[in-house]
C-alpha positions in Angstrom: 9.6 -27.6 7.4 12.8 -29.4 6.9 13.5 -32.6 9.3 16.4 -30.4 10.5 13.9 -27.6 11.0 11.8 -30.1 12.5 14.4 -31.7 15.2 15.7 -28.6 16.6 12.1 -27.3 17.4 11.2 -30.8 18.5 14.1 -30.8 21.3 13.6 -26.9 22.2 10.1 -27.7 22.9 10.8 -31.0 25.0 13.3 -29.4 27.4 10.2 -27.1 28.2 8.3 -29.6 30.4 4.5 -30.1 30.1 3.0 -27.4 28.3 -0.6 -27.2 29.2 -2.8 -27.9 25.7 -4.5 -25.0 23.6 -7.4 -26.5 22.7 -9.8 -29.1 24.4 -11.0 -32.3 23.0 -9.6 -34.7 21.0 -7.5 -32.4 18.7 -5.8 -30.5 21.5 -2.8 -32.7 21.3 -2.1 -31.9 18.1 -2.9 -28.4 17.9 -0.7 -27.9 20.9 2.3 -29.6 19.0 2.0 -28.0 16.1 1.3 -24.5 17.8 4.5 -24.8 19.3 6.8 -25.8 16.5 5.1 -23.4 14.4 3.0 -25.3 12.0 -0.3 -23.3 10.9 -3.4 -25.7 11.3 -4.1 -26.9 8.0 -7.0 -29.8 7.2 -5.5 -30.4 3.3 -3.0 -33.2 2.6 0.3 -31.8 2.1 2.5 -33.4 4.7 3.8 -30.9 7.7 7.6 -32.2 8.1 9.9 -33.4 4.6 7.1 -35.9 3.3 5.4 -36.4 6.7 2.4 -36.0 8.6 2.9 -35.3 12.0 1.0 -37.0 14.5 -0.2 -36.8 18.0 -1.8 -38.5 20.7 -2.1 -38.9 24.6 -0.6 -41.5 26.5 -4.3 -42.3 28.2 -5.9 -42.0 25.2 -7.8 -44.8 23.3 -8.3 -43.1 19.8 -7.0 -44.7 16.7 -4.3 -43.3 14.9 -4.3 -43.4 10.7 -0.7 -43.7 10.6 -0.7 -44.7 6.6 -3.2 -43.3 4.1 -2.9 -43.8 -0.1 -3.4 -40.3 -1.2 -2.7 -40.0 -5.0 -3.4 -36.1 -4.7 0.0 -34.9 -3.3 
């Protein structure tokens, strides 16, 4: 997905409102965002948007966040 790509979904899907999540637990977030800008759920290391790894989390929430990983495979 381009960051073009990427940005129009991104503001198509904010002027929606809450959307209730599709998955419970702690990877609901992000399967919710993804699901709705129509990236497949994927567990390799290819990034999701231009280079990047898109990354979600709630407000509330107390989980750590990896927001910088080396990776030499990609």
């Amino acid at each position: 997905m381009t960051i073009l790509e990427f940005t129009t979904k991104f503001k198509e899907l904010k002027d929606k409102g809450f959307i209730p999540t599709t998955r419970r637990g702690p990877t609901g977030i992000g399967h919710t965002l993804e699901t709705n800008l129509g990236i497949s759920e994927n567990n390799d290391a290819h990034p999701d948007v231009e280079g990047a790894e898109l990354k979600a989390h709630r407000t509330k929430g107390n989980s750590l966040i990896t927001l910088f990983t080396f990776n030499n495979k990609v």
